[in-house]
C-alpha positions as CSV (number, residue, x, y, z in Angstrom):
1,X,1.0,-64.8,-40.0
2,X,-0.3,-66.9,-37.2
3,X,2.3,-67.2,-34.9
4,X,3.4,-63.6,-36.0
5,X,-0.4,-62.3,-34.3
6,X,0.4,-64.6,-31.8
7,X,3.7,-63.3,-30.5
8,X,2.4,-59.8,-31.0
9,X,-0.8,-60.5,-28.4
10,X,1.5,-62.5,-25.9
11,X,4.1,-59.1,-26.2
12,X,1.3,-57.0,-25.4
13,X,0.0,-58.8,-22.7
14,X,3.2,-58.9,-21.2
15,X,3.4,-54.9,-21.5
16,X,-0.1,-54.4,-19.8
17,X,0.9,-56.8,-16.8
18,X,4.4,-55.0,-16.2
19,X,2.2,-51.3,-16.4
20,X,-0.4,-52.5,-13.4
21,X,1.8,-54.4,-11.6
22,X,2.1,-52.2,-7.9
23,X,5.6,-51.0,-7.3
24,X,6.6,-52.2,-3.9
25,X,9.6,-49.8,-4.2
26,X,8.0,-46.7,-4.8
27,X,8.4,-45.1,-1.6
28,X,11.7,-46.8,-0.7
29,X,15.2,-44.9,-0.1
30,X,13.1,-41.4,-0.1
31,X,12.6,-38.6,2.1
32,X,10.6,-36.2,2.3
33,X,9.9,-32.7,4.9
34,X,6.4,-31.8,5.9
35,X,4.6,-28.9,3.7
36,X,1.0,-29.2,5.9
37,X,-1.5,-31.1,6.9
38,X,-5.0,-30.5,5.8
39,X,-7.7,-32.0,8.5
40,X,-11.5,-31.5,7.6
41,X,-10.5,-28.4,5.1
42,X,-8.7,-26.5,8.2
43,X,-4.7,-26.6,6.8
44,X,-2.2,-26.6,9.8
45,X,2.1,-26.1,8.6
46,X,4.8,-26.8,10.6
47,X,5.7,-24.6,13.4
48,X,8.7,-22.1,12.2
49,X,12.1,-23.8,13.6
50,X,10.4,-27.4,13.3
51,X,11.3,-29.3,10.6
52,X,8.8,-32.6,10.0
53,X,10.8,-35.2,8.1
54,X,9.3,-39.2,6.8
55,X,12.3,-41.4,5.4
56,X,11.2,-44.5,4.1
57,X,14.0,-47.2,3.7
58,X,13.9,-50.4,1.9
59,X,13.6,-52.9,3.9
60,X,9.9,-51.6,5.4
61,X,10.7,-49.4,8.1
62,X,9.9,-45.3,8.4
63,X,11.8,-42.7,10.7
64,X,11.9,-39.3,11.2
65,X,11.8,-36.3,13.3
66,X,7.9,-35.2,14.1
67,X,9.2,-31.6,15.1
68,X,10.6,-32.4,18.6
69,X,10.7,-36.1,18.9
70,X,12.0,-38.5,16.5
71,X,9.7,-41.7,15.4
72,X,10.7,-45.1,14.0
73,X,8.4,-48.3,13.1
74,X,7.4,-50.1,9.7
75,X,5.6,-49.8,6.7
76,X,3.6,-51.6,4.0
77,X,3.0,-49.9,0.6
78,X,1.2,-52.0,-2.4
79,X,0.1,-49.7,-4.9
80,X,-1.4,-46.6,-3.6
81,X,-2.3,-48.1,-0.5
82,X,0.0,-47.2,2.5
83,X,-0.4,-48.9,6.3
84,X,2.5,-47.4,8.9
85,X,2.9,-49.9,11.6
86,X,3.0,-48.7,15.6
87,X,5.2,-46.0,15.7
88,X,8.2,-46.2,18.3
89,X,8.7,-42.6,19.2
90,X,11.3,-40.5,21.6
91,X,9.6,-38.9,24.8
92,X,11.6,-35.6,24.9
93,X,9.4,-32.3,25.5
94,X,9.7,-29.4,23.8
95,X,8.9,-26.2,25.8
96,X,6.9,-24.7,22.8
97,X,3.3,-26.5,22.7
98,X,2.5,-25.4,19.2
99,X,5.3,-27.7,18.7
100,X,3.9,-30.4,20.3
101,X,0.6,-29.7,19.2
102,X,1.9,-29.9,15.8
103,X,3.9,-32.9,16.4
104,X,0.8,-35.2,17.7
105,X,-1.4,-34.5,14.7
106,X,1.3,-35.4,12.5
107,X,1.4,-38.3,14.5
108,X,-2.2,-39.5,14.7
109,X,-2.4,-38.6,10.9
110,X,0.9,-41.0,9.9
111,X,-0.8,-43.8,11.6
112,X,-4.2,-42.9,10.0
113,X,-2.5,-43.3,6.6
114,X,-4.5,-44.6,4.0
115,X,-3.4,-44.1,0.6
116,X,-0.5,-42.0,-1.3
117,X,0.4,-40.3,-4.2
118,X,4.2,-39.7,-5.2
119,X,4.1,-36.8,-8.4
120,X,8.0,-35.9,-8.8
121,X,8.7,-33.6,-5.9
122,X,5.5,-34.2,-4.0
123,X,4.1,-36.8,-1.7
124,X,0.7,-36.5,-0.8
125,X,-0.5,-39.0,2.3
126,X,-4.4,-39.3,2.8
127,X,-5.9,-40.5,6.2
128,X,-8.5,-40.2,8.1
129,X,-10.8,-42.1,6.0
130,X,-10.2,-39.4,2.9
131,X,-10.8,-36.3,5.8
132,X,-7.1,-35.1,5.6
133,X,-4.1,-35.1,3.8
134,X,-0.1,-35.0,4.9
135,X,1.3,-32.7,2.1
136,X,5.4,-33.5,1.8
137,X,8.3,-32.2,-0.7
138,X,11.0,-34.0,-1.5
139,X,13.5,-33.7,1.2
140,X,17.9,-34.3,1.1
């Protein structure tokens, strides 16, 4: 009976470790397209014609197209928390400013990032010290 209650508290100790333990895959090998992005309640969507994309690949680094320019660099996620790194990014104008209006707070905000949540078919990025959110679905 001993070593039977024994067994059983070891299994579930096990269990409990495995369900806390951060998933540093989570956001790896996805992509995702740009819904909005909510700044000090004021909620800004892409300009139409600009698609917004984040891929995140295995091996740490993020890419994607912020509307006009594209944008490459690393990132760290442990748990909910999410640091991008210094974001490399293509210096091509576009003649719409909305556009590139659009494009730098997208920016600013992907470097602010803070935390994220990934709920099936949504990615929800907050920055800004909890002011704003980058609101993503999934993308192809």
């Amino acid at each position: 009976m001993w070593r039977k209650s024994v067994a059983i508290f070891f299994l579930l100790l096990f269990v409990a470790c495995i369900a806390q333990t951060p998933n540093p895959f989570a956001l790896a090998d996805t992509k995702w397209e740009l819904v909005s992005i909510t700044e000090n309640g004021a909620t800004k969507t892409p300009v139409p014609g600009a698609t917004v994309t984040l891929n995140f690949a295995r091996d740490n680094k993020v890419s994607g197209n912020a509307g006009c320019n594209s944008y490459n660099g690393a990132y760290e996620a442990q748990g909910e928390i999410l640091k991008i790194g210094t974001l490399a990014v293509t210096a091509m104008a576009c003649l719409e400013n909305d556009k590139m209006e659009m494009e730098a707070a997208f920016l600013t905000a992907l470097q602010d990032a803070q935390l994220f949540e990934k709920r099936g078919n949504e990615l929800t990025i907050t920055f800004a010290n909890g002011n704003g959110k980058l609101n993503f679905t999934k993308g192809q």
